[in-house]
Backbone as numpy.savetxt, mean C-alpha at the origin, in Angstrom:
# Nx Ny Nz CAx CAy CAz Cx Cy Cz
20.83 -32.60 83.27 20.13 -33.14 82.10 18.71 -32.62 82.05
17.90 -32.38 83.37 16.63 -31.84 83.12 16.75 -30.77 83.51
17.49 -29.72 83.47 18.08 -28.60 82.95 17.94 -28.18 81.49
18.64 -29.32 81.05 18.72 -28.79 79.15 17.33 -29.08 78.65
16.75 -30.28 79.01 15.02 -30.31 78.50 14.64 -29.45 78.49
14.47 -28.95 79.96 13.22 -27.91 80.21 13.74 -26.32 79.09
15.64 -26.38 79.07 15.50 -24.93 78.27 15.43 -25.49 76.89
15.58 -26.73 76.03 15.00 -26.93 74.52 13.36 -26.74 74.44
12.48 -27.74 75.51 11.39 -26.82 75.74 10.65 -25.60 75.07
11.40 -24.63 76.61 10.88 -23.39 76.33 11.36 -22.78 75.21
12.44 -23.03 74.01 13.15 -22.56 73.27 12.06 -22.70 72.02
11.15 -24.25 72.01 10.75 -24.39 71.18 9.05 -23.27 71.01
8.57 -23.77 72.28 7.44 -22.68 72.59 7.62 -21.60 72.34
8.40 -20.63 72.76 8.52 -19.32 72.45 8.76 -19.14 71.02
9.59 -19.81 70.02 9.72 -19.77 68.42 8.03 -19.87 67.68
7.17 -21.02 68.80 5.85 -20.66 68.05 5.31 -19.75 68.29
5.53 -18.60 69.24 4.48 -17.88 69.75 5.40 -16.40 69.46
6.51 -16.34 69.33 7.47 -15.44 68.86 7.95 -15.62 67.82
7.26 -15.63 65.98 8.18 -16.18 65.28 9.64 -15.31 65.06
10.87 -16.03 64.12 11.68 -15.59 64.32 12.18 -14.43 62.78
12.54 -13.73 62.52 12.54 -13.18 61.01 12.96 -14.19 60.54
12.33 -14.18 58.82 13.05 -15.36 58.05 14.39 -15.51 57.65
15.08 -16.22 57.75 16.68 -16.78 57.35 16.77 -16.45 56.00
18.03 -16.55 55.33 18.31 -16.30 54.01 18.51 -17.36 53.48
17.22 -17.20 51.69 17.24 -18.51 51.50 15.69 -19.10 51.68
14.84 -17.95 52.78 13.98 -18.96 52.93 12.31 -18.02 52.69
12.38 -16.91 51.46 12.02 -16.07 51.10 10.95 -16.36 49.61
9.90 -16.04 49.68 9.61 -16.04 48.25 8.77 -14.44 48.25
8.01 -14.15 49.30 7.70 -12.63 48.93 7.77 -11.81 49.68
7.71 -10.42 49.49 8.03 -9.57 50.37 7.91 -9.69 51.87
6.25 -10.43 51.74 5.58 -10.57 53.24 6.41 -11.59 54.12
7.14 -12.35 53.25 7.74 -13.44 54.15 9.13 -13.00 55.22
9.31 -11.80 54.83 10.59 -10.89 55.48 10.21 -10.42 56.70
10.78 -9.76 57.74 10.44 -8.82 58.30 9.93 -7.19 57.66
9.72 -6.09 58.42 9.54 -5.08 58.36 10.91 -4.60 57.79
10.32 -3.95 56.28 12.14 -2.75 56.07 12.81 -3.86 55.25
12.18 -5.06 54.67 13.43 -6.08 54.30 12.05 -6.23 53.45
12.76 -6.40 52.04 12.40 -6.98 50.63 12.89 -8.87 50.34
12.56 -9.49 49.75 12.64 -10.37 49.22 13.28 -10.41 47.67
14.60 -10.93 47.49 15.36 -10.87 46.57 16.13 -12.30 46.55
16.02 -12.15 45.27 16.57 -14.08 45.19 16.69 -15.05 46.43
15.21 -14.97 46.77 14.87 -15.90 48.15 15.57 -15.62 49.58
16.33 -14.29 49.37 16.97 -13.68 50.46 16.22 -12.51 50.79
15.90 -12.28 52.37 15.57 -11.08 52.88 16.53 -9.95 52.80
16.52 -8.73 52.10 17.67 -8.10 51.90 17.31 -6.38 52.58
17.71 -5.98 53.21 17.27 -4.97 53.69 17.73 -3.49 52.74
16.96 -2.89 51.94 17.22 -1.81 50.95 17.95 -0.29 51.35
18.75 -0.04 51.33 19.53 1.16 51.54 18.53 2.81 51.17
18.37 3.57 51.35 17.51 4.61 50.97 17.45 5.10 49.51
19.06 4.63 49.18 18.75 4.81 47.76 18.58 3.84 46.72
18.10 2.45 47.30 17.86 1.58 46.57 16.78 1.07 46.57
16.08 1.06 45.21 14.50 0.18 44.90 14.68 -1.33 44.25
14.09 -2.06 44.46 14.27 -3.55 44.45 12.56 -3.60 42.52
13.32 -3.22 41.49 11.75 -3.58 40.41 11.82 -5.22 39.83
11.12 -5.04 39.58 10.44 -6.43 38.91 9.50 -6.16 37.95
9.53 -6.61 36.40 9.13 -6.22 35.22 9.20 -7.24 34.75
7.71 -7.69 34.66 7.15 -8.87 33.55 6.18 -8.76 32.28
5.91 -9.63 31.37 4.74 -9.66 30.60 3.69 -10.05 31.64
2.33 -9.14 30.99 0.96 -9.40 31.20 0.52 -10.70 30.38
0.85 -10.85 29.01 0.66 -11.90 28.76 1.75 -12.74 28.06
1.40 -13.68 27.25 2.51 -15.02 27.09 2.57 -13.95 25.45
3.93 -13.60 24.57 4.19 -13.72 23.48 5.02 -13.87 22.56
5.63 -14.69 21.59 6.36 -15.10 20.89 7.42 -14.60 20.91
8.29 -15.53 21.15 9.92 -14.70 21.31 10.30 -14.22 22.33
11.89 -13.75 22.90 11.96 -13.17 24.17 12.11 -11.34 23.71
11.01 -10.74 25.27 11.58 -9.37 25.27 12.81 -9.17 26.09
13.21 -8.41 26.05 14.35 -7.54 25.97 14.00 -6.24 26.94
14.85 -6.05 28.54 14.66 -4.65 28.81 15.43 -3.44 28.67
15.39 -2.52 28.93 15.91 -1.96 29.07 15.89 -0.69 29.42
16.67 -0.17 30.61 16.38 0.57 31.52 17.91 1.66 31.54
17.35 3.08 31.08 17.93 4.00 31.13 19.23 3.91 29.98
18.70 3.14 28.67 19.81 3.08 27.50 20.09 2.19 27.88
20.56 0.95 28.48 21.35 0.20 28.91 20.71 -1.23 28.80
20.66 -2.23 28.20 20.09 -3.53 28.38 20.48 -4.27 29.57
18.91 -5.42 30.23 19.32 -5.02 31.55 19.36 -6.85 31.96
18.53 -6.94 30.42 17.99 -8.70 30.51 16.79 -9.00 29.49
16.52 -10.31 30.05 15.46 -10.82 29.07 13.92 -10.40 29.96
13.04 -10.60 29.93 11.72 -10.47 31.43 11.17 -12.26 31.03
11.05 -11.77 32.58 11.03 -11.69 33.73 11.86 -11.23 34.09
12.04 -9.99 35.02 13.65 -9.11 35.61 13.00 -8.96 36.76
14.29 -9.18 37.72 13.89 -8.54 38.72 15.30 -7.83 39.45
15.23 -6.78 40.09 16.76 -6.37 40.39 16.70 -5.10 40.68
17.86 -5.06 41.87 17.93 -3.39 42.53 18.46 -2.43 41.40
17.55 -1.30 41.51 18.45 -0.03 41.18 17.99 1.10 41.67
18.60 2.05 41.62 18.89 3.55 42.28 17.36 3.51 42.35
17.27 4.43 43.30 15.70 5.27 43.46 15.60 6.68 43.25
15.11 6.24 41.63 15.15 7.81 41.32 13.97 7.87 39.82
14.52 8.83 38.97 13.67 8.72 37.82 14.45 7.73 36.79
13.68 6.94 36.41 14.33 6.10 35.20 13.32 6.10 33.60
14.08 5.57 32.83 13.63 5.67 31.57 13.33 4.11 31.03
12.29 3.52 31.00 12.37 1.92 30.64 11.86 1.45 29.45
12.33 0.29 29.06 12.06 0.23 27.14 12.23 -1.52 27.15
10.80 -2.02 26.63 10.61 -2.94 26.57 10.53 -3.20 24.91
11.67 -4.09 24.41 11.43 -4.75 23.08 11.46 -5.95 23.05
10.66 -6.14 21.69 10.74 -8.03 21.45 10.43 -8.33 19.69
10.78 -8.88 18.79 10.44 -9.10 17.53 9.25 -8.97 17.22
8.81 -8.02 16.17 7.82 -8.44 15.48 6.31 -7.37 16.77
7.08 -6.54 17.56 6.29 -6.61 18.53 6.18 -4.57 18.78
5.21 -3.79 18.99 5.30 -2.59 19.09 5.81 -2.42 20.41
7.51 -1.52 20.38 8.18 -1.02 21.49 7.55 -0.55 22.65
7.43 -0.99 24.16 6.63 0.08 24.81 7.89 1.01 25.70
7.08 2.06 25.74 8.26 2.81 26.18 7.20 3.76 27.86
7.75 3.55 28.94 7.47 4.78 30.08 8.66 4.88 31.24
7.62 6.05 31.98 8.88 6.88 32.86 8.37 6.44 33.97
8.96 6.23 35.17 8.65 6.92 36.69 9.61 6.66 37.31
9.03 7.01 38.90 10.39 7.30 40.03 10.20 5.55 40.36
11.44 5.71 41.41 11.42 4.41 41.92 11.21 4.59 42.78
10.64 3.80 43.86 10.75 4.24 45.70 11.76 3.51 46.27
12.14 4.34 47.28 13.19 4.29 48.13 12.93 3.26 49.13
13.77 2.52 49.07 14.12 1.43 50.41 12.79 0.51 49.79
11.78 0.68 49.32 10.83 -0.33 48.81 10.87 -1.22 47.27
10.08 -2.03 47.65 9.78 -2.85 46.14 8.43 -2.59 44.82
8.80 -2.09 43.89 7.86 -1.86 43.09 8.14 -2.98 41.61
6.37 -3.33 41.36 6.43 -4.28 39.98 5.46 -3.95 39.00
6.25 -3.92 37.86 5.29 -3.45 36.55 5.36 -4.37 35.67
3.65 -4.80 35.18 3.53 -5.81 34.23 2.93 -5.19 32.87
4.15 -5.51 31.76 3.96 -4.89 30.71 2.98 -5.57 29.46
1.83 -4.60 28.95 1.60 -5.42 27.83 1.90 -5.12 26.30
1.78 -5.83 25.36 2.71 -5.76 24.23 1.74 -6.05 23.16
1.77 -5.18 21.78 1.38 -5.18 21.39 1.71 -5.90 19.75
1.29 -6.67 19.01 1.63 -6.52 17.49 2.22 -5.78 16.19
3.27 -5.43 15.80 3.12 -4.60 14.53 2.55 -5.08 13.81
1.75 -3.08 13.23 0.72 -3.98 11.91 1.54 -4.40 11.16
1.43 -5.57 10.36 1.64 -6.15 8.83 1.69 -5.28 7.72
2.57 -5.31 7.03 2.51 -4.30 5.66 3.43 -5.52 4.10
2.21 -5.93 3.92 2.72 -6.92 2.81 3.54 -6.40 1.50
4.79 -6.68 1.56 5.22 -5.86 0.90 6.30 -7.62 -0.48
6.07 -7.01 -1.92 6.99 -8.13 -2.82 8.51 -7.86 -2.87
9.20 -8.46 -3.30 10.63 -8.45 -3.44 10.92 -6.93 -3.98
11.68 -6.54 -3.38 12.49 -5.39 -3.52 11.53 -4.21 -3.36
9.92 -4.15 -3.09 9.52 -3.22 -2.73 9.54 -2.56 -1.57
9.35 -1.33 -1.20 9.17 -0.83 -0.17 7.82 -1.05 0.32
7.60 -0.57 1.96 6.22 -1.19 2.04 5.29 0.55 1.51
5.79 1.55 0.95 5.01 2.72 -0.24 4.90 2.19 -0.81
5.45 0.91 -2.03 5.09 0.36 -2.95 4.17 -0.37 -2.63
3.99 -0.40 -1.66 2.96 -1.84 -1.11 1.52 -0.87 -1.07
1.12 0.54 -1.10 -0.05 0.87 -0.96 -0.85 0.69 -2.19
-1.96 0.55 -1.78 -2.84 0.28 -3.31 -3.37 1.47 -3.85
-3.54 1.61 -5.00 -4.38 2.65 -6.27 -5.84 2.49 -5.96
-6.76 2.94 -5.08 -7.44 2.61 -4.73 -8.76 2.93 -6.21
-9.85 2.03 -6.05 -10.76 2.43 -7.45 -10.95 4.44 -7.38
-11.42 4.54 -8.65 -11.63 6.54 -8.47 -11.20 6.73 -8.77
-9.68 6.29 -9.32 -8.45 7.05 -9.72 -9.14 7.93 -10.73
-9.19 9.50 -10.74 -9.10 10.28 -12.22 -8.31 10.69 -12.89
-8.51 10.39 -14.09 -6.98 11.03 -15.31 -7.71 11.80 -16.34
-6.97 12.25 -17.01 -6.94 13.48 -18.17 -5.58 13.17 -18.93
-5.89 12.89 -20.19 -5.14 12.58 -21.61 -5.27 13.14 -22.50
-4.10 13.42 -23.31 -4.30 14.49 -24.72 -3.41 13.14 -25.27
-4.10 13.06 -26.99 -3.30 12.18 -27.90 -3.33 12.78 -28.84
-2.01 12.01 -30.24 -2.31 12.22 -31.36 -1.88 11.19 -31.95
-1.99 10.82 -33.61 -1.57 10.03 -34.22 -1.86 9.97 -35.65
-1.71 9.26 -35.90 -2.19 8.75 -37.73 -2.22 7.31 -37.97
-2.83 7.24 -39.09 -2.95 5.86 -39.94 -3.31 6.30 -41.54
-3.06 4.78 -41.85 -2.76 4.12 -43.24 -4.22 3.23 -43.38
-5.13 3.17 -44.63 -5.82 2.34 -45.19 -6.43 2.39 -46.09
-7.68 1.90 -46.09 -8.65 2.00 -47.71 -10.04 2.29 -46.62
-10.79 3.00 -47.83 -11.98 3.73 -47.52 -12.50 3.00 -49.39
-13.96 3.08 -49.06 -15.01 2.84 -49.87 -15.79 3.89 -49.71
-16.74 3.80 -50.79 -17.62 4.90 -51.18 -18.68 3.82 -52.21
-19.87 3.15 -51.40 -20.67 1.89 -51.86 -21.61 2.62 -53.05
-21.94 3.83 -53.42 -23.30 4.35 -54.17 -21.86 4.64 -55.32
-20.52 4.89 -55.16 -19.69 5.41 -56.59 -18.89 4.25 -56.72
-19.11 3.07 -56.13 -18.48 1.94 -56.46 -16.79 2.14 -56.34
-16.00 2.87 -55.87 -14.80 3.26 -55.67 -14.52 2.48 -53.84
-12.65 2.16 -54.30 -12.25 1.99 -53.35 -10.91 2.71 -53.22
-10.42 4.00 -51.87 -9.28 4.34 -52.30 -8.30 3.94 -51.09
-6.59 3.88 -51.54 -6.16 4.31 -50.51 -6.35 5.49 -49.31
-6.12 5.78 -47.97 -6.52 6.91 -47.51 -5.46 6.81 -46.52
-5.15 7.92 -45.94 -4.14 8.43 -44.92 -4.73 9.69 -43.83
-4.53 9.30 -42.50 -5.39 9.98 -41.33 -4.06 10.59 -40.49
-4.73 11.80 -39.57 -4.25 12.19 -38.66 -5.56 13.21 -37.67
-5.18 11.96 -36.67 -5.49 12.50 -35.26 -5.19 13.10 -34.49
-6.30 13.42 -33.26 -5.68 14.27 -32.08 -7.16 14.33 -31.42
-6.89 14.22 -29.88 -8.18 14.73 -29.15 -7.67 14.26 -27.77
-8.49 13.59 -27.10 -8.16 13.80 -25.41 -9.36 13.03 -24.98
-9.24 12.62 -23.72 -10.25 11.64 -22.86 -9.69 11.59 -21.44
-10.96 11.36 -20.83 -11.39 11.85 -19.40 -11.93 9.98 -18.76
-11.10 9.93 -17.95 -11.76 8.40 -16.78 -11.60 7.98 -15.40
-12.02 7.10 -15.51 -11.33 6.20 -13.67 -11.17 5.24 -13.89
-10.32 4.94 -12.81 -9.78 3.40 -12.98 -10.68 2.37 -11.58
-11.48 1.61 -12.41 -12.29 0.68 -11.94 -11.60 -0.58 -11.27
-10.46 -0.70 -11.33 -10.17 -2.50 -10.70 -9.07 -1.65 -9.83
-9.03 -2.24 -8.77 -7.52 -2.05 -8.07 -6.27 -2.43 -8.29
-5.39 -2.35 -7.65 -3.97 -2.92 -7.84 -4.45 -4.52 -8.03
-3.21 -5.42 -8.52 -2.03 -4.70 -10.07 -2.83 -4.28 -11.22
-4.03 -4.94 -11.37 -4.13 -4.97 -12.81 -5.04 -3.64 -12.59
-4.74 -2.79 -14.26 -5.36 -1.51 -14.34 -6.74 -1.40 -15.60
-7.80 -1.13 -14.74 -8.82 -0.98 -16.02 -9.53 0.24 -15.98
-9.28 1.02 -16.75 -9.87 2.74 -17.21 -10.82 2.28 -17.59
-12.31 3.34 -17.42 -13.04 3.40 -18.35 -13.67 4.81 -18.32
-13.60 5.57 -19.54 -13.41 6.81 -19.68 -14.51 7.36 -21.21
-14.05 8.87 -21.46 -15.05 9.06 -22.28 -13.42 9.90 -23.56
-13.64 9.72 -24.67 -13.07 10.07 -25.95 -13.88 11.15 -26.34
-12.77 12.25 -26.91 -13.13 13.06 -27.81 -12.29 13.65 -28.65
-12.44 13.04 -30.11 -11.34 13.47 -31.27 -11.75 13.70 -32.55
-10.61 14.57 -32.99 -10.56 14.80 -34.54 -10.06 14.57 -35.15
-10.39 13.70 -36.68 -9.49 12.96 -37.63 -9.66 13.62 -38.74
-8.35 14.17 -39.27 -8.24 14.58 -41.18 -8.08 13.32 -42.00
-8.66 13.18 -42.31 -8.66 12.19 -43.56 -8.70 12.34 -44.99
-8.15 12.04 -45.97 -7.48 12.54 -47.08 -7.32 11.12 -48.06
-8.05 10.69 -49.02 -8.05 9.75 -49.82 -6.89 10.13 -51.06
-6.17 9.29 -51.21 -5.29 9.66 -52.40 -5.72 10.25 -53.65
-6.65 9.18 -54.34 -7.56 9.95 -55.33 -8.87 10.21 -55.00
-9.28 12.33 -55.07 -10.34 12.66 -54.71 -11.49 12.46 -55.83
-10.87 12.08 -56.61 -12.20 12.29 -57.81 -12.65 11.27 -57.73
-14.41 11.24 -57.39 -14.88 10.02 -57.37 -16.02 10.57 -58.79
-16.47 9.65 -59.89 -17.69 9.51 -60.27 -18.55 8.74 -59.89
-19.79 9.02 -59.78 -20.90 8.56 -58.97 -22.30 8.12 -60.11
-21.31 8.77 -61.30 -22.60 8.50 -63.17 -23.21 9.27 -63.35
-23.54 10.50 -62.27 -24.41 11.24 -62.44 -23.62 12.59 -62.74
-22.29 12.91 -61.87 -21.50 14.01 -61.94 -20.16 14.04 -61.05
-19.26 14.81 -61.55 -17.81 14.43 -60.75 -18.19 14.87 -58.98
-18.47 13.72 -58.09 -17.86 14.10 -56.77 -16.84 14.32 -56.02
-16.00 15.10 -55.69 -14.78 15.47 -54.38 -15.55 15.51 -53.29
-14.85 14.03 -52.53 -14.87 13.70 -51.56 -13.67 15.28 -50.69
-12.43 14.49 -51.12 -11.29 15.46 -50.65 -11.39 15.50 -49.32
-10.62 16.07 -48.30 -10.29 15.97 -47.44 -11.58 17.02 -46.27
-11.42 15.70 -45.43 -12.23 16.36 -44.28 -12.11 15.73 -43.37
-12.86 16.78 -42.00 -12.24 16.53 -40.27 -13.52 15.93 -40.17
-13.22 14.81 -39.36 -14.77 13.96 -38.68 -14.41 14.07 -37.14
-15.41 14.28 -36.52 -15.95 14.01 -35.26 -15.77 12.83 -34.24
-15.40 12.93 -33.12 -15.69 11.64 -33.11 -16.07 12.04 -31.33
-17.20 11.26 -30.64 -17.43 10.58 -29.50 -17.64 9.17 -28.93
-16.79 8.68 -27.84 -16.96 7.23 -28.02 -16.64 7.05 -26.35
-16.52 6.20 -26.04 -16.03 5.35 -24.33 -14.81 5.14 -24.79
-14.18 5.00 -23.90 -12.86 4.22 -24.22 -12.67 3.44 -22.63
-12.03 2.56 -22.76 -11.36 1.39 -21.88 -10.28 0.69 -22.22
-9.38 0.96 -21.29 -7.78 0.35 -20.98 -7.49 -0.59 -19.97
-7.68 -1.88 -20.43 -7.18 -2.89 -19.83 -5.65 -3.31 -19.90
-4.93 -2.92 -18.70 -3.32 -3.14 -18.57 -2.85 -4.40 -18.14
-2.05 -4.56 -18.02 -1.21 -6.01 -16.83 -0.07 -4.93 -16.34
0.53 -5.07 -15.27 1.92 -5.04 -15.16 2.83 -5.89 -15.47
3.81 -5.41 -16.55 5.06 -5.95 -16.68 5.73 -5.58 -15.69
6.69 -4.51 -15.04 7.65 -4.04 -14.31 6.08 -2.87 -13.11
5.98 -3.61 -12.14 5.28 -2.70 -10.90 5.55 -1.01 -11.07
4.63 -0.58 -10.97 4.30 1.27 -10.73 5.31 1.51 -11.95
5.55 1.09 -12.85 6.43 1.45 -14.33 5.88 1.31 -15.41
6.06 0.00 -15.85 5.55 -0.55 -17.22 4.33 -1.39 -17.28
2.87 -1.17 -18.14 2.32 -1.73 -17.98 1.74 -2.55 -19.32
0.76 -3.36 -19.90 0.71 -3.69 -21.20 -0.48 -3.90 -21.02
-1.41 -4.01 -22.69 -2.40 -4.53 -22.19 -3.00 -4.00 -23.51
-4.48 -3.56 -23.73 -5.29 -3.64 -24.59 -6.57 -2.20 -24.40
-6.56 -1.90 -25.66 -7.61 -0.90 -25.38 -8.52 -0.77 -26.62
-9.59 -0.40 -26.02 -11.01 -0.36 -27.11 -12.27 0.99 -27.17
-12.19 1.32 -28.26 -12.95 2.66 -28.19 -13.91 2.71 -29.28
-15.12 2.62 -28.58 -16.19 2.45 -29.41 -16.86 3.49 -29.91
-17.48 4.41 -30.64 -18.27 5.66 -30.66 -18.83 5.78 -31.77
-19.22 7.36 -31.81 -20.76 7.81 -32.84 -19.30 9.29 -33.59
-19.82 9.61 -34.74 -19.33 10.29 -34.82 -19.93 10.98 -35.95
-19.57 12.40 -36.31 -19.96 13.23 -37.44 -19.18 14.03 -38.67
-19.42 14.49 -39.68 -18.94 15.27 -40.17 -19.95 15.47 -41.25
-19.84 15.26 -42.36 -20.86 15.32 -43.37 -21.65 14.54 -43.81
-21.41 13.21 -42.82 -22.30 12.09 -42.53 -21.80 11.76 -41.72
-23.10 11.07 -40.82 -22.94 10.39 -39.64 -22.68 8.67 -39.68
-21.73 8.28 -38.85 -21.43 6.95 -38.93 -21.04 6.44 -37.34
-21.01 4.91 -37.35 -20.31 4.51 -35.85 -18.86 4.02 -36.39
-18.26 3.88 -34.94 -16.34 3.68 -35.67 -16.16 2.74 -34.23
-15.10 1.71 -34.57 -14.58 1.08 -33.14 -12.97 1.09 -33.36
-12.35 1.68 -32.52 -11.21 1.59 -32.04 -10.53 0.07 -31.88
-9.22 -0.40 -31.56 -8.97 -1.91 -30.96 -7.70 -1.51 -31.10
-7.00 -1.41 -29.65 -5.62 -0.72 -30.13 -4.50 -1.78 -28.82
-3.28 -1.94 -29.03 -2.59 -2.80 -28.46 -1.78 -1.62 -27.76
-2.09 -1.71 -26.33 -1.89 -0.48 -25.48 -0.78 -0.68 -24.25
0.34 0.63 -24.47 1.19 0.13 -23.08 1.29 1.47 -22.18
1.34 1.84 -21.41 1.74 3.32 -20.41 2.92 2.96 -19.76
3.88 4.16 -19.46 4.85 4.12 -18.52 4.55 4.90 -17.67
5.06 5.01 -16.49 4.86 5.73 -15.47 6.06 6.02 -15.18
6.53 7.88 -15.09 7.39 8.19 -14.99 7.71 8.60 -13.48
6.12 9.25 -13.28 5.59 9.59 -11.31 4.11 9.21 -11.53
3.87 8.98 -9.83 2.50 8.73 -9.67 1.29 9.55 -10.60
1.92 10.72 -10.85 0.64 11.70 -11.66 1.25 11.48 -12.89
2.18 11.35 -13.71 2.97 11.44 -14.76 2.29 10.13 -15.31
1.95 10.14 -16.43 1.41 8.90 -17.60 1.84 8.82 -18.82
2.76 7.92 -19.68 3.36 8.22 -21.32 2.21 7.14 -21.59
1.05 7.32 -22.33 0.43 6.14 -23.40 0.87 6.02 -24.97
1.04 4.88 -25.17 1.91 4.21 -26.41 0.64 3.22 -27.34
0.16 3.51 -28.19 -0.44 2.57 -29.02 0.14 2.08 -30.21
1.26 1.50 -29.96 1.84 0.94 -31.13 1.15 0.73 -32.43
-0.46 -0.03 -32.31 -0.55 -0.38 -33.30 -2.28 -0.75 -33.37
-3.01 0.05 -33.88 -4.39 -0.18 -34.00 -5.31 -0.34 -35.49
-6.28 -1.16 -34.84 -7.30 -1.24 -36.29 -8.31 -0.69 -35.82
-8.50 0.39 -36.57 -10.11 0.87 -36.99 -11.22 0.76 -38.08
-12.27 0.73 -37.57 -13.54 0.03 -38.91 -14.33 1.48 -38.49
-14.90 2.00 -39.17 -15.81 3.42 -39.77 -16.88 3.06 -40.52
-18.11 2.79 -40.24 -19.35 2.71 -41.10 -20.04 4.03 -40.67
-20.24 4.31 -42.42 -21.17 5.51 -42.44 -22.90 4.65 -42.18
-23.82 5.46 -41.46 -24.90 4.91 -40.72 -25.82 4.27 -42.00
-25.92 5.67 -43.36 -26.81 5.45 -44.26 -26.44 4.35 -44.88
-24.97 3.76 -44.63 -24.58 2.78 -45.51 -24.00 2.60 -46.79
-23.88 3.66 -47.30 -23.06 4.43 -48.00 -21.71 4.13 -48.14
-20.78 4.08 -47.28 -19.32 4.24 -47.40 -18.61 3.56 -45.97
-17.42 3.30 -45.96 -16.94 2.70 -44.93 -15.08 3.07 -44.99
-14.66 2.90 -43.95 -12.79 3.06 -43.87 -12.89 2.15 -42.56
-11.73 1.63 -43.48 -10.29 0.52 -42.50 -9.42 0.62 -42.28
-8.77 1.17 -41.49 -7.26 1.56 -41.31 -6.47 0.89 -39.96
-5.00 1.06 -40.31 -4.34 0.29 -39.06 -3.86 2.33 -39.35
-3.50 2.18 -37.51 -3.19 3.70 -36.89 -2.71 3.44 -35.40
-2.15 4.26 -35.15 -1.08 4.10 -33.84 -1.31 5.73 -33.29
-0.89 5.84 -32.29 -1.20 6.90 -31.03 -0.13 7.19 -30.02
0.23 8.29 -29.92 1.20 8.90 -28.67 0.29 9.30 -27.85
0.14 9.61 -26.29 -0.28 10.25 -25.82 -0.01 10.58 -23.81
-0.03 11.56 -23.11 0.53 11.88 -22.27 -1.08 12.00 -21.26
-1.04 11.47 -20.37 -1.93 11.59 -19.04 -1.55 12.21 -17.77
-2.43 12.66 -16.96 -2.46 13.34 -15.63 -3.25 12.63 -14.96
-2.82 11.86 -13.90 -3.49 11.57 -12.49 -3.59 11.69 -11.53
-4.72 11.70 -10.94 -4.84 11.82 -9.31 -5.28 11.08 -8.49
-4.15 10.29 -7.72 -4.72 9.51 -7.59 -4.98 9.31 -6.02
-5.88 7.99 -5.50 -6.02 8.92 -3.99 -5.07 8.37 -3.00
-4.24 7.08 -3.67 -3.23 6.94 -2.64 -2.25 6.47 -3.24
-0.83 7.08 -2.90 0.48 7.17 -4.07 0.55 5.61 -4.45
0.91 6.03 -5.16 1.38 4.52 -6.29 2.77 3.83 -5.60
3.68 4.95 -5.34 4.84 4.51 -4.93 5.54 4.64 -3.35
């Protein structure tokens, strides 16, 4: 009996002063193993030459689980940890909403290696129903265009010193140069006009008491601003809206004239422009005071833009 004491004893002394390698089971890190032995699901596991023991986590905390995956193959969610070959591998960390990270290296042999991944955000690209996120870029202000129009109208013209009022009938044509000042959606040009109108009173014979005047037909001048205020009906297509063109103009007298026209464009491509003026009123005062025209008149006309970032 004091036989077995004395060897539980010394059995116990020597375990403090000799510890013993750790048991399986009783592992949390490498260091807790012996020499040559990794730590793997709380087991000391001793690694073969061609086997590396990785472990691949987030650096930080983010929404949702990632996803690994190692050499094409999904391997888990991360936290991972787990043997594979020691060699070159290919590893690919995804997660929702989150920029893919993607790298290479070797593994080491018979050892344990750990990589903590960090993850980044995709940018945001606000995009409406059924657009793409190209539709989603904006028309930034600057836009420049170039327009050629033409058209005609219907009205009455006066002549205040011959006391006459006649029917009269016009045809236009000229062109204008602008930018577009507001950004996406809504579109506002403001640009410069330059056109020529034939105008043609039904009856030229005016008396004035003193002797027969012919008015008769003539081209007037015209310089003015113009501005196109749109809405979108249908995005990067159809737009509606209103336009106004104020100016000075000449021919054999000088007068001011204002435009007011009910304005739509289609867009066939980003540079491509159809303008439509269904339906406008114009007022014409001669300066001396003399004479005046009122007419309703409408407008076709085709634009070129450039713009600095696609529409579509």
């Amino acid at each position: 009996m004091t036989y077995t004491r004395w060897a539980f004893f010394y059995m116990i002394l020597f375990s403090l002063v000799f510890p013993l390698p750790a048991r399986a089971g009783d592992c949390a890190l490498d260091s807790d193993c012996d020499k040559g032995r990794v730590c793997f699901s709380r087991n000391c596991k001793k690694l073969d030459k061609v086997e590396s023991l990785l472990t691949v986590e987030l650096a930080t905390m983010i929404e949702g689980n990632a996803g690994l995956f190692i050499d094409g193959a999904y391997m888990g969610p991360l936290p991972w940890t787990g043997i594979i070959s020691a060699e070159h591998h290919e590893i690919r960390v995804e997660a929702p909403g989150m920029i893919t990270v993607h790298f290479n290296g070797e593994s080491p042999a018979a050892a344990s290696d750990s990589i903590s991944v960090t993850m980044e955000p995709e940018p945001h690209v606000a995009t409406g129903p059924g657009e793409s996120a190209a539709k989603a870029e904006r028309d930034e202000p600057g836009t420049i265009y170039f327009a050629l129009f033409g058209g005609g109208g219907y009205g009455v013209g006066g002549w205040g010193t011959a006391g006459w009022k006649r029917p009269i009938a016009s045809l236009a044509g000229g062109g204008s140069m602008g930018l577009r000042l507001l950004p996406d959606p809504i579109w506002f040009d403001l640009g410069l006009a330059i056109s020529t109108t034939s105008l043609k009173p039904f009856d030229t014979t005016v008396d004035n008491g003193s002797r027969p005047a012919e008015w008769g037909d003539f081209v007037k001048i015209n310089f003015g601003l113009l501005g196109r205020l749109l809405f979108p009906v249908k995005k990067n297509f159809l737009y509606i809206g209103a336009s106004l063109e104020p100016g000075y103009g000449m021919s054999g007298v000088n007068w001011v004239y204002a435009d007011l026209h009910l304005a739509m464009s289609l867009f066939l491509s980003k540079h491509f422009e159809i303008q439509v003026n269904p339906l406008g009123l114009e007022y014409l005062q001669d300066l001396a005071g003399q004479g005046y025209i009122f007419s309703f008149n409408a407008r076709l006309g085709v634009a070129v833009r450039f713009p600095k970032n696609p529409l579509f």
